[in-house]
C-alpha positions as CSV (number, residue, x, y, z in Angstrom):
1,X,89.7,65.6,28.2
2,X,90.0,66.1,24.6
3,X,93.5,67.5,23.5
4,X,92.3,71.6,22.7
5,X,96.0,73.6,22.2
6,X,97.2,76.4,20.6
7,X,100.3,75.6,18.6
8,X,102.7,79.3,18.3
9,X,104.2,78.6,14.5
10,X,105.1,82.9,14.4
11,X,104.3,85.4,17.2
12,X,106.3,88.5,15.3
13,X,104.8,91.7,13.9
14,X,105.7,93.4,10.7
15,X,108.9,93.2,10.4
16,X,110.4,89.3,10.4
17,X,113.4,89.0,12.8
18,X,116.0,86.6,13.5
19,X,114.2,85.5,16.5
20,X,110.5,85.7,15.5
21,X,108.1,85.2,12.2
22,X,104.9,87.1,11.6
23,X,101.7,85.3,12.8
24,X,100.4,82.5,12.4
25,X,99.1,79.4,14.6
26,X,97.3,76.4,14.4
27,X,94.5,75.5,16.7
28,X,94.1,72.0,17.9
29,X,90.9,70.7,18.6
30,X,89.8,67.2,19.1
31,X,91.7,66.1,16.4
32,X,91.0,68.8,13.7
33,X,93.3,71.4,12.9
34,X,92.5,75.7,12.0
35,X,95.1,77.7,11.0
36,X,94.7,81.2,12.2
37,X,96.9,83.7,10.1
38,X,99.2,82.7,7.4
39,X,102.5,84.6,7.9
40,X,105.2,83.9,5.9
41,X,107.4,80.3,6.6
42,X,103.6,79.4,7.9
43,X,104.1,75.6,6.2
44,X,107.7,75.2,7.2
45,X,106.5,75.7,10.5
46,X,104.4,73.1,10.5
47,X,107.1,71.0,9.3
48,X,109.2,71.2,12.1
49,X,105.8,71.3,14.6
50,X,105.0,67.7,13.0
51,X,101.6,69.2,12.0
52,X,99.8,67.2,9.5
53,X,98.9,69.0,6.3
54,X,95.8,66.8,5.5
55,X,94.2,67.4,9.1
56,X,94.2,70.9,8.5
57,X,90.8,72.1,6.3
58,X,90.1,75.7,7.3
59,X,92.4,79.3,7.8
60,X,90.5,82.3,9.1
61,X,92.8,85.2,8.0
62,X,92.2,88.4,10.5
63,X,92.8,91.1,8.0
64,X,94.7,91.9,5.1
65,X,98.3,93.1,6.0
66,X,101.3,90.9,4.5
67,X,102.1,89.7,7.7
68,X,99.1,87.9,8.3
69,X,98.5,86.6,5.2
70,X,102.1,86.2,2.8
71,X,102.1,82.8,3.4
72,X,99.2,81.1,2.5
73,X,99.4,81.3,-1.8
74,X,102.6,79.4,-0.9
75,X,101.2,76.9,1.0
76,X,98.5,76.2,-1.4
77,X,100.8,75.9,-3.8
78,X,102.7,73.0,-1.7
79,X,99.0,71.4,-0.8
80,X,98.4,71.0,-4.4
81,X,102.1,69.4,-5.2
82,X,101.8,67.1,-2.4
83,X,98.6,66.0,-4.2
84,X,95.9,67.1,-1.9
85,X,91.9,66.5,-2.7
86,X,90.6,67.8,0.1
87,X,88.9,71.2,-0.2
88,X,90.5,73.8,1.9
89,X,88.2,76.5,3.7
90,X,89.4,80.3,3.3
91,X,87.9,82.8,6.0
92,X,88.8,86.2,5.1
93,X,87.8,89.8,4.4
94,X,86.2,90.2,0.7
95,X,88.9,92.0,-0.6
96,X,91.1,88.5,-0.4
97,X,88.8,86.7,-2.9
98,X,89.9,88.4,-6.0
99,X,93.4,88.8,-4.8
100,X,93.9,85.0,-3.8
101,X,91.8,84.0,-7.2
102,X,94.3,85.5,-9.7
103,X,97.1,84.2,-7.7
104,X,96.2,80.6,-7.4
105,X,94.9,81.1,-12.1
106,X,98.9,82.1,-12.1
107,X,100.2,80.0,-9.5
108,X,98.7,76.7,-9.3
109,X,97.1,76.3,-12.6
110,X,96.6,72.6,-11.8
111,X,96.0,72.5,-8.2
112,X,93.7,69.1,-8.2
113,X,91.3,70.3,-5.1
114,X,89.3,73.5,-4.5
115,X,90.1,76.2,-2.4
116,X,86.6,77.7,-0.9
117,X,86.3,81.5,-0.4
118,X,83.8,82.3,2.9
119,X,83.7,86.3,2.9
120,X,83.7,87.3,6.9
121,X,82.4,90.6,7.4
122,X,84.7,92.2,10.1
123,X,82.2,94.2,11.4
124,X,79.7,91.5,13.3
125,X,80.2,89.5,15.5
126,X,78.8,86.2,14.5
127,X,79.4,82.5,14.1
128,X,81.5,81.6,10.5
129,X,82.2,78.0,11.3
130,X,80.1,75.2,13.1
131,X,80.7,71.3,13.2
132,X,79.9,68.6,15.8
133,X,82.6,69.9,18.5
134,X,82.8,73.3,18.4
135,X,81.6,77.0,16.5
136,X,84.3,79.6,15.4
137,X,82.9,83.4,15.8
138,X,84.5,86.5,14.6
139,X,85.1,89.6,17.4
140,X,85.1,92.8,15.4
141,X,88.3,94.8,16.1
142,X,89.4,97.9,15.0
143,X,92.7,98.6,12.7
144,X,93.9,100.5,9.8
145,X,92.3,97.5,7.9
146,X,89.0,95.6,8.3
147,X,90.2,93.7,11.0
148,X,88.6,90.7,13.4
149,X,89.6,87.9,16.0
150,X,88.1,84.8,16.1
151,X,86.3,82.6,19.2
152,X,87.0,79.2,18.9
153,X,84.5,77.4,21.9
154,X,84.1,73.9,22.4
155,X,80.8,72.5,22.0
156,X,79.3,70.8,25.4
157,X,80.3,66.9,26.0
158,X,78.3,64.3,27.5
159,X,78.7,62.8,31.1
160,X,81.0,60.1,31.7
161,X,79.7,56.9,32.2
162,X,80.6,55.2,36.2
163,X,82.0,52.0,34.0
164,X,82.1,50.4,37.6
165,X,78.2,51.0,38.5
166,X,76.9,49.8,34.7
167,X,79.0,46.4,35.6
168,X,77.9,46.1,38.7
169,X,74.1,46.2,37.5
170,X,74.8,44.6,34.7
171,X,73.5,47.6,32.2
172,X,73.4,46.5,28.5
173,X,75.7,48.4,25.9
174,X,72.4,49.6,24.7
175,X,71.7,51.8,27.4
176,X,74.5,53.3,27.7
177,X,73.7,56.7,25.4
178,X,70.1,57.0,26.8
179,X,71.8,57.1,30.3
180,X,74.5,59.5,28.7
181,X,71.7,61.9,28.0
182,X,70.1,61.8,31.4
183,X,68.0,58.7,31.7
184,X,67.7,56.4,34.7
185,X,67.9,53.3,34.3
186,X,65.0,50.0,35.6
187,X,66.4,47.2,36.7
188,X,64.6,43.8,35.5
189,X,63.0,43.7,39.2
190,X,61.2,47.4,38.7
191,X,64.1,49.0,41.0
192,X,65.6,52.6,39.6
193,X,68.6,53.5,39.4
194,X,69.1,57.0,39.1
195,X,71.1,59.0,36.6
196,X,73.4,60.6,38.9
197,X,74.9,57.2,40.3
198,X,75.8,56.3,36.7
199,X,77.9,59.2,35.5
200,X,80.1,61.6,36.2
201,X,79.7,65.0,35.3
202,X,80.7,66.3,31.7
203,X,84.2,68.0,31.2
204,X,84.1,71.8,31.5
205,X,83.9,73.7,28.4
206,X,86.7,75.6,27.0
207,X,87.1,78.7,24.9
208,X,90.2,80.4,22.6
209,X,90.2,84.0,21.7
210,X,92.2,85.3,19.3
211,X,92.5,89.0,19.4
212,X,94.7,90.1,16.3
213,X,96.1,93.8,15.3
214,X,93.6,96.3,17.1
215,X,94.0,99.0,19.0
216,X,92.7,99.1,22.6
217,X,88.9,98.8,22.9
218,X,87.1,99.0,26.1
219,X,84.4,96.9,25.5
220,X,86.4,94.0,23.8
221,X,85.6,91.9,27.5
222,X,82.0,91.9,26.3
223,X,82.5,89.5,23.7
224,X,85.1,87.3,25.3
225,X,82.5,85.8,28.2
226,X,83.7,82.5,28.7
227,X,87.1,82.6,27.6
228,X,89.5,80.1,29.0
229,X,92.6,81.5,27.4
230,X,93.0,85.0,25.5
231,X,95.8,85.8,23.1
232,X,95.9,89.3,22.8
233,X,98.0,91.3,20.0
234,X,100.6,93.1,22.3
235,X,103.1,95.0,19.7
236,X,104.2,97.9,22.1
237,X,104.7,98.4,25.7
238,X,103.8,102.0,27.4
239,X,107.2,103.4,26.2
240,X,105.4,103.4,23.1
241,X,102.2,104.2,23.8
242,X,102.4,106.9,21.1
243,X,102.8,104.7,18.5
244,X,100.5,102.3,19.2
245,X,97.7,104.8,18.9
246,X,99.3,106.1,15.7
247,X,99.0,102.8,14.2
248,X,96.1,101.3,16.1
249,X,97.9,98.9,18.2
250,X,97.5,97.4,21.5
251,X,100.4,97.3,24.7
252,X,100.7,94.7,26.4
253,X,99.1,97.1,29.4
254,X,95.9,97.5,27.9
255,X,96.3,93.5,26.5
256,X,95.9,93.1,29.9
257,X,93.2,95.5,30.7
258,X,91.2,93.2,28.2
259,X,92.4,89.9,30.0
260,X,91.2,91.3,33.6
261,X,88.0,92.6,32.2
262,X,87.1,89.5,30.6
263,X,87.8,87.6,34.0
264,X,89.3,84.8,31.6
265,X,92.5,82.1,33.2
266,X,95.2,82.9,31.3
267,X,96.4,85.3,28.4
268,X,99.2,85.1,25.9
269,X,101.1,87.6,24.5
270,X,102.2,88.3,20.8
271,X,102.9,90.0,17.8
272,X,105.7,91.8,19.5
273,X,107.4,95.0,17.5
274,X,111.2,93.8,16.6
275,X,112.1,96.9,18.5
276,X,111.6,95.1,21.6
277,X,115.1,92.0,21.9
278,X,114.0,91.1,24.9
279,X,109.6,91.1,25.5
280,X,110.1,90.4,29.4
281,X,109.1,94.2,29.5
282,X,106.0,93.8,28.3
283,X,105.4,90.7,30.3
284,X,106.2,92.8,33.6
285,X,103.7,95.5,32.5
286,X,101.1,92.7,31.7
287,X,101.6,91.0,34.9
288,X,101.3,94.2,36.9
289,X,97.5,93.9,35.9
290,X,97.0,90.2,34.7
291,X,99.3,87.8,36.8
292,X,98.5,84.8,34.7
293,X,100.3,86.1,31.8
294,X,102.8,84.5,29.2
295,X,104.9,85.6,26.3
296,X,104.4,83.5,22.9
297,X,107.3,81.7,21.1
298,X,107.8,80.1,18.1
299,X,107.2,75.9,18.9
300,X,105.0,76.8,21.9
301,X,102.3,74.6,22.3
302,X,100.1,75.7,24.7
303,X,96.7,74.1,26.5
304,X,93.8,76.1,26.4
């Protein structure tokens, strides 16, 4: 199968620590690369992840809080001294356009490619991003901000061809897309072949969700059909339960919730408050209701 990962460059909230940085990761997808969230030290993280700057062409930003978004103006700033002409894609709430304009006429007068603006409204849930392999959605979510996650879903492959059976009968390299898309093949003698004996099914399709700041919403399973793997914002545990209504957060128990609802195969774990030195809490209070549950750390590089 295609390589599809999840690369963890910060997993903190707020408040940067000496053990995490605020959000950001890159998603990995048959050889392309989408930045989701722009925290600050987002590029020297993908310095020391050996994650190529030119492969990377789009960054869907969630909402507008510092620590999902400090970093970019810096990183476009290094783009444009490393000489980049490729145009970078900006998904983000309206409100960043004007912002990110002024700061780029101050910054990076002579940048030397063009940074593209798409306006996502937070409030639909609807496809923002489409090529040959796969769509990006937004999931509306509810913070103090206009606020969404993002559905990264592969796009269906072919079958694979049985490289044994188009020897065997001696099937021109002409054939072999006609058989890929369901075709039987005639042999010169009026025999059929048919389709099944010449491929192997397609691999299975797999899905990313990325569920940012939000606080705990019921019906958030509805829109994450088909998930393979779920990363879930998971700031507080139930010791803090409090505050994570105050400020529209989620706990790693209702992450959870989300995760068991959605009947997806695995869920991560992030954006932890720097009150917590040790998140193995909220991983026991996850697991209670989601067993296949992991904490996030910086340099993870997990398979979706």
């Amino acid at each position: 199968m295609e390589p599809f990962r999840v690369h963890i460059l910060g997993c903190g909230s707020a408040l940067p620590t000496m053990k995490h940085l605020p959000t950001t990761q890159i998603v990995e997808c048959r050889g392309k690369l989408f930045m989701v969230d722009c925290g600050e030290g987002a590029q020297l993280q993908m310095r020391k992840s050996s994650l190529s700057f030119t492969k990377l062409g789009h960054v869907f930003i969630s909402h507008l809080h510092g620590d999902h978004c400090f970093g970019l103006i810096g990183m476009i700033s290094t783009f444009g001294l490393l000489g980049r002409t490729a145009t970078l894609n900006i998904y983000a709430p309206e409100a960043l356009n004007e912002m990110l304009s002024k700061q780029i006429s101050f910054f990076c007068r002579d940048l030397g490619y063009e940074v593209k603006f798409h306006a996502v409204d937070t409030y639909k849930n609807q496809i923002i991003y489409e090529d040959r392999s796969l769509t990006v959605e937004t999931i509306p979510l509810q913070h103090r901000l206009p606020c969404c996650g993002f559905l990264f879903r592969e796009k269906p492959t072919l079958p694979h061809i049985k490289r044994d059976m188009i020897d065997c009968y001696q099937i021109p390299v002409s054939q072999i897309n006609n058989i890929k898309n369901g075709q039987d093949y005639m042999l010169p003698d009026g025999s059929v072949i048919p389709n099944e004996r010449l491929v192997t099914p397609a691999d299975p399709t797999r899905a990313y969700a990325y569920c940012s700041d939000t606080k705990y919403m019921p019906d958030l399973h509805k829109l994450l059909k088909g998930v393979t793997t779920l990363y879930h914002e998971s700031t507080y545990g139930t010791d803090n339960l409090t505050m994570a209504e105050k400020y529209n957060h989620s706990t790693a128990q209702q992450a959870a919730m989300v995760a068991r609802d959605a009947k997806v195969k695995q869920l991560l774990l992030g954006h932890y408050s720097s009150r917590y030195t040790d998140e193995h809490v909220l991983l026991n209070e996850a697991r209670k209701i989601f067993k296949n549950t992991r904490l996030t750390n910086e340099m993870d590089i997990i398979d979706v």
